[in-house]
N, CA, C and O atoms as a DFTB+ gen file, in Angstrom:
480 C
 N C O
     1  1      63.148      10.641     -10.105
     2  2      61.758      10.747     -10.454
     3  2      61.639      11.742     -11.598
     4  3      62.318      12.768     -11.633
     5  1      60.615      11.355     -12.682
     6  2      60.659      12.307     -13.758
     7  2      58.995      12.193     -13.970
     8  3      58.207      11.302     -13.651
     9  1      58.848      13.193     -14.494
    10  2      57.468      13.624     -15.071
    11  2      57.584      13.683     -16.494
    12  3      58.557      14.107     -17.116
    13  1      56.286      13.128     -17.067
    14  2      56.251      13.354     -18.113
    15  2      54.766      13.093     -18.880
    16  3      54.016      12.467     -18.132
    17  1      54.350      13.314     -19.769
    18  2      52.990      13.437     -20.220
    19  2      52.889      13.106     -21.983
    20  3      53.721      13.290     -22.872
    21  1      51.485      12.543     -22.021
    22  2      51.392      12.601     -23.381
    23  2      51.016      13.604     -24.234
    24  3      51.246      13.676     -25.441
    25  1      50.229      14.623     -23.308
    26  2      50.419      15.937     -24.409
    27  2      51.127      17.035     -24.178
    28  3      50.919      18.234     -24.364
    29  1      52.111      16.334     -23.686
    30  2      52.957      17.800     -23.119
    31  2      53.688      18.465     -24.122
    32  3      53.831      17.700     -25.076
    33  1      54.140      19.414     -24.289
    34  2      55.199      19.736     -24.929
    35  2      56.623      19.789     -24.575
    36  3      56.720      20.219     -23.426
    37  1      57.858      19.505     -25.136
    38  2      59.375      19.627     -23.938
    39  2      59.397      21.402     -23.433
    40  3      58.982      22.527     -23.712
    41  1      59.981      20.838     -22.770
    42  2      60.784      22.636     -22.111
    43  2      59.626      23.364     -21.399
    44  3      59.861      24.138     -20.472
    45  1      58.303      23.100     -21.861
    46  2      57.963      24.446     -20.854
    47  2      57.712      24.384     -19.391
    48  3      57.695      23.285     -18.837
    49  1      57.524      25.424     -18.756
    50  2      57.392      25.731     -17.896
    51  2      55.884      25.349     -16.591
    52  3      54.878      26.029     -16.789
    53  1      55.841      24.616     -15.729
    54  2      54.683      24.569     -14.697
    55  2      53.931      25.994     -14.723
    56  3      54.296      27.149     -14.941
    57  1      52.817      25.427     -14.427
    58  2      51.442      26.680     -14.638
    59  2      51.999      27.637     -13.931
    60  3      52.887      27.284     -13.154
    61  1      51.615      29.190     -14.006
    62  2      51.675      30.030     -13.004
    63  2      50.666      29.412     -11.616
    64  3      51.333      29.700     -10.622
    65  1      49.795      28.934     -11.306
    66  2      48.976      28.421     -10.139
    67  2      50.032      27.520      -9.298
    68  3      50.571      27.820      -8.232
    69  1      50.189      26.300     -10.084
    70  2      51.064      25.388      -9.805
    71  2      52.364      25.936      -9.265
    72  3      52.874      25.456      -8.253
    73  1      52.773      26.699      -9.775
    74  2      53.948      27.414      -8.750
    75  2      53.434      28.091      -8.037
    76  3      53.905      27.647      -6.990
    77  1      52.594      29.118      -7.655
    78  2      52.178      29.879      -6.561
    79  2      51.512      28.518      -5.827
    80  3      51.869      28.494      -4.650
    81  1      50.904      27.715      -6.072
    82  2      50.604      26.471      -4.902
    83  2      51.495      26.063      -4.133
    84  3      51.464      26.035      -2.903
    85  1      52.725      25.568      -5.179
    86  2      53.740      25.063      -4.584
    87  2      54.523      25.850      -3.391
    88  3      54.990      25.376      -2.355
    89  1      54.524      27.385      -3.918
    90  2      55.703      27.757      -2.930
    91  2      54.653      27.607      -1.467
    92  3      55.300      27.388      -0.442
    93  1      53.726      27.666      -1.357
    94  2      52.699      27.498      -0.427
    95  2      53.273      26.691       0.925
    96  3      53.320      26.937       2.130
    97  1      53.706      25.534       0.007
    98  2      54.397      24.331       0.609
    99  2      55.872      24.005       0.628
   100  3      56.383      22.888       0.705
   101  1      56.633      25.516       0.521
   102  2      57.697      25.195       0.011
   103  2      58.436      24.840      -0.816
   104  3      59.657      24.813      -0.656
   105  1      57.775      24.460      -1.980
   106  2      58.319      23.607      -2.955
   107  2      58.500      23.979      -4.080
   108  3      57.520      24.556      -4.550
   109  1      59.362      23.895      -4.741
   110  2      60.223      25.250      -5.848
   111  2      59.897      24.413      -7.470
   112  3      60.364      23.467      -8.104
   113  1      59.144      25.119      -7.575
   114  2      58.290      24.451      -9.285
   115  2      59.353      25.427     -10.520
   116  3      59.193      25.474     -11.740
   117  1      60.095      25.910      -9.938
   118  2      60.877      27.280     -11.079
   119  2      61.340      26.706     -12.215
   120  3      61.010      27.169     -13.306
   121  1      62.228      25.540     -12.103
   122  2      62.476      24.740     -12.979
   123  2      62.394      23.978     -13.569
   124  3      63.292      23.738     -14.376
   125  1      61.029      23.023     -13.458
   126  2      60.096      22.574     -13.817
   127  2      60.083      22.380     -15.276
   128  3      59.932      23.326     -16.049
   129  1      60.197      21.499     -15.555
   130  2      59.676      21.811     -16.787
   131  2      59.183      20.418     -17.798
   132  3      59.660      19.283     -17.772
   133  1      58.234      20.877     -18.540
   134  2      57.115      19.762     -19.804
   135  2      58.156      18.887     -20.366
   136  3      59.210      19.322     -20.831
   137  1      57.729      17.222     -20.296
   138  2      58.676      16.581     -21.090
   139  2      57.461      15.834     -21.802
   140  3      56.345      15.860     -21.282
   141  1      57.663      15.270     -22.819
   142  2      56.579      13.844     -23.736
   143  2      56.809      12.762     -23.530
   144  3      58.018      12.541     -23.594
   145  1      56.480      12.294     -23.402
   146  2      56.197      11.128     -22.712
   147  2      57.016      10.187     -24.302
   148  3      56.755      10.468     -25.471
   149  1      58.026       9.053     -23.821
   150  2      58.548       8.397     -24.647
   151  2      59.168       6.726     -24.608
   152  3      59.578       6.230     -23.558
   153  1      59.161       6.256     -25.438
   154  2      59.687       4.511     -25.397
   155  2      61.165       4.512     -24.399
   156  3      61.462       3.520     -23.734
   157  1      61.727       5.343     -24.408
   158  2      62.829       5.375     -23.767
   159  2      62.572       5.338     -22.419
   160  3      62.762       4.333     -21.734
   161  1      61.960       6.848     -21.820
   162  2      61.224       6.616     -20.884
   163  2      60.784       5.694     -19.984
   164  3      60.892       5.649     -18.758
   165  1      60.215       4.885     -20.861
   166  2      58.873       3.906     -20.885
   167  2      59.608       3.013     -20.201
   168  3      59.132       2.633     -19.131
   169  1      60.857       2.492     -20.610
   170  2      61.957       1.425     -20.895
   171  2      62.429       1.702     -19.374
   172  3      62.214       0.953     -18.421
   173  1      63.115       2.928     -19.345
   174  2      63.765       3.145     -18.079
   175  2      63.415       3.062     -16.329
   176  3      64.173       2.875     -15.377
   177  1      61.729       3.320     -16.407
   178  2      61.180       3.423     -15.401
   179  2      61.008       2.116     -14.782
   180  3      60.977       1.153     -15.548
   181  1      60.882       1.896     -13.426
   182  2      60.551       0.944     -12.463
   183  2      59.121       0.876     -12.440
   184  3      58.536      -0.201     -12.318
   185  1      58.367       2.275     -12.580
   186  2      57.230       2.723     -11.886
   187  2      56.843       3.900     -13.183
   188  3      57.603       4.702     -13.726
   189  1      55.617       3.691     -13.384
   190  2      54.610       4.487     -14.415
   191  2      53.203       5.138     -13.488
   192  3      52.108       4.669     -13.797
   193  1      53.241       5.997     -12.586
   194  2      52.496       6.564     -12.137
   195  2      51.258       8.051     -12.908
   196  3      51.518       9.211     -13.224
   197  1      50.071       7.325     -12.947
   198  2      49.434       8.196     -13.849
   199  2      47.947       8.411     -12.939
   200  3      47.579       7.501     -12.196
   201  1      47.295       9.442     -13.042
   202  2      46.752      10.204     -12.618
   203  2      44.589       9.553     -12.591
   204  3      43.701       9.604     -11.739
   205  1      44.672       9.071     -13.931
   206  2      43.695       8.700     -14.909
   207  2      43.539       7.094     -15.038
   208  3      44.267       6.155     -15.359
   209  1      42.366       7.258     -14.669
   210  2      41.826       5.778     -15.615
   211  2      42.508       5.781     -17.138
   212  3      43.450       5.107     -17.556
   213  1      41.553       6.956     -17.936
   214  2      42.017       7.305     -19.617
   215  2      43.352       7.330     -19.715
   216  3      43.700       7.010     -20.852
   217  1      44.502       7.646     -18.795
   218  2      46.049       7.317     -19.029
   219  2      46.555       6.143     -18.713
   220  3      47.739       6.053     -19.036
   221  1      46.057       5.089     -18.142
   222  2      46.509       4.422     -17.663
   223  2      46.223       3.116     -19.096
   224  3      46.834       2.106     -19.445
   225  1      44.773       3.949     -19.671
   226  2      44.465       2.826     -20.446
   227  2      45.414       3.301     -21.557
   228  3      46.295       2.469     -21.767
   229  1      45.476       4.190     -22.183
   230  2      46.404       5.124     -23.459
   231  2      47.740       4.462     -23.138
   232  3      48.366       3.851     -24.003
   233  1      48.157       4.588     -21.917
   234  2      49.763       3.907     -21.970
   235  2      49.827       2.107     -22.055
   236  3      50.828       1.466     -22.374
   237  1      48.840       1.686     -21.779
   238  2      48.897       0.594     -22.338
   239  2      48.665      -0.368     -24.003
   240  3      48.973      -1.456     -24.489
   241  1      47.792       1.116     -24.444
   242  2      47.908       0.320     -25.727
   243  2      48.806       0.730     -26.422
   244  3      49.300      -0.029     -27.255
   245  1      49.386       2.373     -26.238
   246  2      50.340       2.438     -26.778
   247  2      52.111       2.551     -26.552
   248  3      53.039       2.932     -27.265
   249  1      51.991       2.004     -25.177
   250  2      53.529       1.242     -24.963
   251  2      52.849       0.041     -23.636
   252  3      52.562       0.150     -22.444
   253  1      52.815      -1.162     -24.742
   254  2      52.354      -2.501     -24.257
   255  2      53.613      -2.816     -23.163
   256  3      53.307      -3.386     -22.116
   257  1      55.210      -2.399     -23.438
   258  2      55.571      -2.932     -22.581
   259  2      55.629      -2.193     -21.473
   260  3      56.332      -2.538     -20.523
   261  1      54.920      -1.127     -21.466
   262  2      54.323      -0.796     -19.879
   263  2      53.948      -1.506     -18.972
   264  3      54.071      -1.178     -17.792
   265  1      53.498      -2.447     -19.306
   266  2      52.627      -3.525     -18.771
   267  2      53.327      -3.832     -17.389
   268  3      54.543      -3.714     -17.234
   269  1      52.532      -4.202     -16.485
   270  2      53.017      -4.321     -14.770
   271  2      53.843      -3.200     -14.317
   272  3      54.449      -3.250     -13.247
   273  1      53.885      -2.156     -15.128
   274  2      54.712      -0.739     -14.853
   275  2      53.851       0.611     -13.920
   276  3      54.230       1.523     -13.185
   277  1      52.445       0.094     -14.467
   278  2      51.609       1.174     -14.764
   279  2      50.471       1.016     -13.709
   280  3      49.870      -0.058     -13.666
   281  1      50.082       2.214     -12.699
   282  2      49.785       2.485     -11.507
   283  2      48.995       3.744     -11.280
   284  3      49.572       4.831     -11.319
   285  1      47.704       3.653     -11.045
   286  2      47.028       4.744     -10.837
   287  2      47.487       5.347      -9.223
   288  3      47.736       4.615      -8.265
   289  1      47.515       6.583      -9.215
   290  2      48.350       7.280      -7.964
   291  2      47.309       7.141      -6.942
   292  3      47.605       6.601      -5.876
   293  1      45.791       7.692      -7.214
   294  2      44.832       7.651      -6.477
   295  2      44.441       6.515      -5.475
   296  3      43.893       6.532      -4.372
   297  1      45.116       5.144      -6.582
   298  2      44.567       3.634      -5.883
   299  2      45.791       3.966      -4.380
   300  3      45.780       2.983      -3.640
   301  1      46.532       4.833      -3.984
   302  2      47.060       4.791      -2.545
   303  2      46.344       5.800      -1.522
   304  3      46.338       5.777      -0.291
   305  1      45.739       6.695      -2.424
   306  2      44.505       7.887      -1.237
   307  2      43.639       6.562      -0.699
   308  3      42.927       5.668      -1.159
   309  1      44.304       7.141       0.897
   310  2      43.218       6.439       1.687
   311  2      41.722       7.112       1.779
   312  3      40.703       6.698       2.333
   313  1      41.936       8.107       1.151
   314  2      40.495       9.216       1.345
   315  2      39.702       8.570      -0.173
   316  3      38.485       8.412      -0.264
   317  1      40.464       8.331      -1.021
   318  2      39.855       8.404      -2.293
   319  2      39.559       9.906      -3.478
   320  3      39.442      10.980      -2.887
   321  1      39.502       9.930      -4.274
   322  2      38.629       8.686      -4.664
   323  2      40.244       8.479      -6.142
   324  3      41.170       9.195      -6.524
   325  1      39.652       6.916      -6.515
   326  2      40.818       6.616      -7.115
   327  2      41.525       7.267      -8.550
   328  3      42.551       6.910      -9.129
   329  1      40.620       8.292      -8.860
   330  2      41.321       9.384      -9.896
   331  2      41.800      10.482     -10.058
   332  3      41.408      10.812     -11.177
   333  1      42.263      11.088      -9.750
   334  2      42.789      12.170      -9.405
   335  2      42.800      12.969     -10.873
   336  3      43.467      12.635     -11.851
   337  1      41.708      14.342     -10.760
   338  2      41.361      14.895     -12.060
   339  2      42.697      16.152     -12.208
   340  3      43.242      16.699     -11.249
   341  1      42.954      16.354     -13.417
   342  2      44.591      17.197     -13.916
   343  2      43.658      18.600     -13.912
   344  3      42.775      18.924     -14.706
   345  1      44.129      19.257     -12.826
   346  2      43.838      20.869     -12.566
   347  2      44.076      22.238     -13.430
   348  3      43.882      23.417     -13.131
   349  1      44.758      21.383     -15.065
   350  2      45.672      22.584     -15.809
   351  2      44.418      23.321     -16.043
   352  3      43.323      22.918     -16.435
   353  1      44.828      24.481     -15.714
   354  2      43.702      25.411     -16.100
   355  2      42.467      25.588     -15.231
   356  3      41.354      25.623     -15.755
   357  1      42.610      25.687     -14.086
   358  2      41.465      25.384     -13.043
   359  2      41.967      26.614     -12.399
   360  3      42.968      27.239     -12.746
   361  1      40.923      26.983     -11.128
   362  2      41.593      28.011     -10.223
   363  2      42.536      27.059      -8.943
   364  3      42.807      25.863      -8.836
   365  1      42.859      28.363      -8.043
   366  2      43.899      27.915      -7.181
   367  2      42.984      26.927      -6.365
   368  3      43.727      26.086      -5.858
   369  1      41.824      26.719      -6.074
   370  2      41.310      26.173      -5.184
   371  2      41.238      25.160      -5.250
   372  3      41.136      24.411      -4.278
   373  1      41.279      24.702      -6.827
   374  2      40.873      23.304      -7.352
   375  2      42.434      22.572      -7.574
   376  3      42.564      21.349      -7.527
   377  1      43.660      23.564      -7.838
   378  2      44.614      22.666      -7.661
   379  2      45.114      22.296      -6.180
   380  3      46.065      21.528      -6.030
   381  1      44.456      22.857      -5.120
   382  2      44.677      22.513      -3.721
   383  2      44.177      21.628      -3.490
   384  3      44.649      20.906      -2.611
   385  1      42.993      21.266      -4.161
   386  2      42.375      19.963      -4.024
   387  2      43.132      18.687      -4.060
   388  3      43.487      17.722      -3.383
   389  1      43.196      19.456      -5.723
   390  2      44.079      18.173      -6.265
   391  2      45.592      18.299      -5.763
   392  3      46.076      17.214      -6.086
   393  1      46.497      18.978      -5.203
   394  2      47.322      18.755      -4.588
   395  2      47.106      17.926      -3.225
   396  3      48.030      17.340      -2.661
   397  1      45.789      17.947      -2.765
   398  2      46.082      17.350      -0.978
   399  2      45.865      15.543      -1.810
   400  3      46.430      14.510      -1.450
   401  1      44.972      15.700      -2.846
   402  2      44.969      14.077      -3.340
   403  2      46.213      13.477      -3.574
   404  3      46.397      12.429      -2.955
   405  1      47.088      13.855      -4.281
   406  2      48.363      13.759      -4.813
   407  2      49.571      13.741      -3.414
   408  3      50.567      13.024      -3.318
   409  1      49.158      14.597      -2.614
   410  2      50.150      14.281      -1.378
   411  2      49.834      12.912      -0.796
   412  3      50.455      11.870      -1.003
   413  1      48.647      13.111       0.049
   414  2      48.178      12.138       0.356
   415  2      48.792      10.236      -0.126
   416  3      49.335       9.278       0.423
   417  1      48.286      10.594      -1.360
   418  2      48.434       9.159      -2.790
   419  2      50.051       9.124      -2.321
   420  3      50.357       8.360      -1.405
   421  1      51.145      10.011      -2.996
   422  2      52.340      10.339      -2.431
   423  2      53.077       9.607      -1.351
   424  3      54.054       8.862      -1.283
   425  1      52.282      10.083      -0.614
   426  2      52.839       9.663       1.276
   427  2      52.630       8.266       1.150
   428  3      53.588       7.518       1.349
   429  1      51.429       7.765       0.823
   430  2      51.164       6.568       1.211
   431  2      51.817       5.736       0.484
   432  3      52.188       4.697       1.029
   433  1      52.139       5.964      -0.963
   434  2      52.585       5.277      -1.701
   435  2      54.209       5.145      -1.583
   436  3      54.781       4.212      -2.147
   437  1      54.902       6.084      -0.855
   438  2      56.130       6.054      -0.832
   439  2      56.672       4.836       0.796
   440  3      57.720       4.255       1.076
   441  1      55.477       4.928       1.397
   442  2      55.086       3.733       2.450
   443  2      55.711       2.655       2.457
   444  3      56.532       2.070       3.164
   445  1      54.825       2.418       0.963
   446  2      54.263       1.066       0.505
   447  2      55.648       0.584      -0.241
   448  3      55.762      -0.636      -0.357
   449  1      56.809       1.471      -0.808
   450  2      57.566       0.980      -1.727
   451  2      59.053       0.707      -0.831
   452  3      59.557       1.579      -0.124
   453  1      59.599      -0.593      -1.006
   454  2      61.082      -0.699      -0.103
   455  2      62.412       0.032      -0.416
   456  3      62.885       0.415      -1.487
   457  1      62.895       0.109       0.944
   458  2      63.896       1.008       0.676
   459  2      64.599       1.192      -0.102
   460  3      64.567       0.198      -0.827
   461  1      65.498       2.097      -0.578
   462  2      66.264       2.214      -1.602
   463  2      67.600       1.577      -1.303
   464  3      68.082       1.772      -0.187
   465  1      68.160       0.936      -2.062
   466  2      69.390       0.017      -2.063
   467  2      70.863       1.004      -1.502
   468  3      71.523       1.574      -2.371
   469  1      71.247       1.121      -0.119
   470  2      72.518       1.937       0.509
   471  2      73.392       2.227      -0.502
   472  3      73.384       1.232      -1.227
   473  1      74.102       3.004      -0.925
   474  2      75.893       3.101      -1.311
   475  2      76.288       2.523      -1.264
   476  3      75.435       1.641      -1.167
   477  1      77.296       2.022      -1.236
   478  2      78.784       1.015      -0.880
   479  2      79.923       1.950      -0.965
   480  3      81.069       1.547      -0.769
């Protein structure tokens, strides 16, 4: 699984919030880090999971062969609602929000997808 964004920059680092959220839950954001979003990318993925209506439409016009790739995360919150708004720069309260959406979406969506193909 990789992250990546269209205005990100490479290399940096997850918010200071975003890591103090995370360790909350255990979960080690230290190394983390900003990639841009790219044709290669684009190419490699099974699955294009995006956050946004506005991303979902941006990655389609500008990598068409996204197409049947590309998946709003929210459409699996059974709570709703189907967008899940990007917390950069918000307080801690509001990325808890948006973290229980994102788990939630997460859980359900990892449900929904078949197992991964054994070793040999």
């Amino acid at each position: 699984m990789l992250s990546a964004g269209f205005e990100a920059v490479d290399g940096k680092p997850a918010s200071k919030t975003a890591i103090t959220l995370a360790r909350e839950y255990h979960l080690d954001l230290d190394m983390h880090a900003t990639r841009m979003i790219s044709a290669d990318l684009i190419k490699e993925a099974d699955l294009i999971v995006v956050m946004e209506i506005s991303q979902k439409d941006r990655m389609m016009r500008v990598y068409p062969e996204a197409a049947g790739k590309v998946v709003l995360l929210g459409y699996f919150d059974p709570q709703g609602p189907l967008e899940i708004a990007d917390p950069y720069g918000l307080s801690l309260e509001e990325f808890s929000v948006c973290f229980a959406q994102i788990r939630r979406s997460c859980d359900a969506l990892s449900k929904s997808l078949p197992p991964a193909p054994s070793a040999a």
